[in-house]
C-alpha positions, -999 to +999 in steps of 0.1 A: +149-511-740+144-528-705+164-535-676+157-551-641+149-540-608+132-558-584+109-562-614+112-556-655+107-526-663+106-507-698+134-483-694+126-456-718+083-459-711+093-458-673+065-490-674+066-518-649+058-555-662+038-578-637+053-553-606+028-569-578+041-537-555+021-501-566+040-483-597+028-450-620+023-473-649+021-510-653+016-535-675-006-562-659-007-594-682-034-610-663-055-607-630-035-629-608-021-615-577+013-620-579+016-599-611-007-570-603-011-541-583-030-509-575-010-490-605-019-455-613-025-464-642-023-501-653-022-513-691-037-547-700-064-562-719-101-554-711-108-585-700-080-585-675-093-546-668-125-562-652-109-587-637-081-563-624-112-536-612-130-563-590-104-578-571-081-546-566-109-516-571-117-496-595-083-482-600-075-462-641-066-488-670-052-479-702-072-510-724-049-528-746-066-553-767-054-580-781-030-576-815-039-536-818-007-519-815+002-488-790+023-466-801+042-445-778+079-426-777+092-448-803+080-480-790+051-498-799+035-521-776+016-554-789-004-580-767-007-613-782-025-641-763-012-660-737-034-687-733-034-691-695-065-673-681-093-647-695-079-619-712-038-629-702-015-616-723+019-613-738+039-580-744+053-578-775+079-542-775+091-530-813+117-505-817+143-495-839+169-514-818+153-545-819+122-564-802+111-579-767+087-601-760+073-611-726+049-640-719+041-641-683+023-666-676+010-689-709+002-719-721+005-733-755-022-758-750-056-755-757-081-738-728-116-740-722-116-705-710-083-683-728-074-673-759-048-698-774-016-684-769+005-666-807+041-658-794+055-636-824+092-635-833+111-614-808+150-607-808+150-611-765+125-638-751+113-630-712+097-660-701+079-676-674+094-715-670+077-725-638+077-761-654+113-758-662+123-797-657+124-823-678+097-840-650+074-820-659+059-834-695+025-833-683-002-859-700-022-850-729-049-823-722-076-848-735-065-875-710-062-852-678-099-843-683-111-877-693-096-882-658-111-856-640-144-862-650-142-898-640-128-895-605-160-869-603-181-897-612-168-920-594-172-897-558-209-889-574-213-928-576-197-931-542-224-914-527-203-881-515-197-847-526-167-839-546-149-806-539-122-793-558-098-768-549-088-744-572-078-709-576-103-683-574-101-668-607-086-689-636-084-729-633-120-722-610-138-712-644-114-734-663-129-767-639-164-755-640-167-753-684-148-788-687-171-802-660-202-785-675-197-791-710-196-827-696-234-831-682-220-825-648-233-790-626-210-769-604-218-752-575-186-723-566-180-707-532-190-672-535-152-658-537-149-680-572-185-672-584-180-634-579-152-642-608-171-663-628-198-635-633-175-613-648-164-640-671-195-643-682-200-608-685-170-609-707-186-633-732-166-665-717-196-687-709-190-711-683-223-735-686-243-749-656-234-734-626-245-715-595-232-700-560-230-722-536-260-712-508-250-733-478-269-762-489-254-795-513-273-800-545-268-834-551-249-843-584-229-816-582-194-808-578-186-779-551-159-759-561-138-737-536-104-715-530-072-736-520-073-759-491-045-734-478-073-709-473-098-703-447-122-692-470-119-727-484-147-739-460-180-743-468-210-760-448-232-787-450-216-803-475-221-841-463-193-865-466-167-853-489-140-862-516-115-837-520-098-828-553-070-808-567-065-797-598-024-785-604+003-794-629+025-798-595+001-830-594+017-848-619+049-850-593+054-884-571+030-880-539+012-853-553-021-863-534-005-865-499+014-828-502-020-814-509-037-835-484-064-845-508-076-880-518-071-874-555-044-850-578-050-843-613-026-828-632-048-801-650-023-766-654-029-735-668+011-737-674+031-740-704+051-774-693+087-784-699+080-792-738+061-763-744+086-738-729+108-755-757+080-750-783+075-716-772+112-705-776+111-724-814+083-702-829+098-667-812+134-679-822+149-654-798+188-642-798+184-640-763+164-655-734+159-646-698+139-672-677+121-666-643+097-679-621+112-713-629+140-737-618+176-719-625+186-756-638+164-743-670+187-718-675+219-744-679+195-769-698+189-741-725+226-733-728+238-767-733+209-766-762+237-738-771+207-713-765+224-679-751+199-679-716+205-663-688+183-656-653+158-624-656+173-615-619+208-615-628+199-588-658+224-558-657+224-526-679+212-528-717+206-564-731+203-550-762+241-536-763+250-573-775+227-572-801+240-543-825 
């Protein structure tokens, strides 16, 4: 059904899964950039379609919403919600052999701004573990925003500006509804509000918020790219309080690697008990992990789970399953 090189690929659909290098067709579970390119054709939700359109041009897409079943060469495709960003999206693969299911990139948790995520049952789970350690049992979701919006407070009170760095597209619009829905206004760097228009566009309402004009509104939380980025920088912004928002945050000295003065541990990632949850409801025969820690790998088998690395895939997984 699938086999890997450089990148997952359904053998018999010649169809590439998050391939971020230019393929004739590829699934694209959501708009990120390391799981996307300018495919001739790329398959994916609508809402990641508009996401996919404005940061990559306006390249075909095959629209594949969620739970409505494509059915092609004996194979029928399924996206179930992945709970990570707008319109991200698992890839559920039926045949008569047996079933797939990929997740890219989820969350079990709730979101301000996704679809929860539904795994469905799948003989062979391919899943993304980037929180693949036992370290990682992040806080409770209502606890990580009740802190969030305090340190915000507590800079506002302070008399400075509060800037958060976040990704573009995703945890940006994720921020800017928690802080909103909480009395508090957002002002986004152009690069993020470009994305939150089509957001909005796409029915996900994000609240009080407006592009940032090169002037500070006072009360209000500036939001802008990854410190890593030049684009980061904005001006006029009076004596400021930086803040990241990552899951890495929950990690021992989170707030010095970023070099901000406060780290909350907001993620848009299933973490190390929710990887576990996740493989409980699909009850898989078979798992390959990836874009986590290898250790996952031998923590699942002494579970006496049958999990092996995605990379390390060779000819037809399903051979073992007859």
């Amino acid at each position: 059904m699938f086999h890997y090189t450089n990148g997952l690929k359904i053998t018999a659909l010649d169809l590439a899964v998050d391939i971020c290098r230019r393929q004739p067709r590829g699934f694209v579970s959501h708009a990120h950039n390391d799981h996307m390119a300018r495919h001739e054709l790329a398959f994916c939700t609508p809402e990641t379609a508009a996401l996919y359109r404005a940061r990559l041009g306006d390249h075909r897409t095959r629209l594949m919403p969620i739970g409505e079943p494509l059915e092609w060469r004996d194979h029928r495709l399924t996206t179930y919600a992945a709970g990570h960003c707008l319109g991200s999206a698992m890839l559920h693969v039926a045949t008569e052999r047996g079933s797939m299911l990929y997740t890219g990139d989820f969350k079990l948790a709730e979101s301000a701004t996704a679809a929860p995520a539904n795994p469905p049952p799948a003989d062979v789970l391919v899943m993304e573990s980037t929180y693949g350690d036992p370290r990682y049992q992040l806080p409770p979701r209502e606890e990580v925003i009740e802190q969030l919006v305090r340190t915000v407070n507590l800079v506002l009170n302070a008399g400075r500006t509060p800037v958060i760095h976040a990704y573009v597209m995703g945890k940006s619009q994720e921020v800017t509804r928690i802080l909103t829905q909480h009395g508090i206004p957002v002002q986004q760097h152009p690069l993020t509000h470009e994305m939150s228009e089509i957001y909005e566009k796409c029915g996900c309402s994000l609240g009080n918020f407006s592009r940032y004009e090169d002037e500070y509104l006072p009360g209000h939380v500036v939001l802008v790219p990854p410190y890593t980025q030049k684009a980061a920088k904005l001006r006029n912004l009076g004596k400021v309080s930086t803040i990241v928002v990552t899951g890495w945050a929950h990690a021992p000295r989170a707030r010095q690697a970023h070099g901000a003065d406060f780290a909350i541990p907001l993620s848009d990632h299933a973490d190390y008990n929710e990887l576990l949850a996740c493989i409980d409801r699909v009850q898989p025969r078979i798992i390959y992990c990836t874009h986590g820690p290898l250790a996952f790998v031998d923590d699942l088998k002494r579970r006496g789970l049958d999990a092996r690395p995605l990379h390390t895939l060779v000819g037809d997984p399903f051979r073992s399953l007859v």
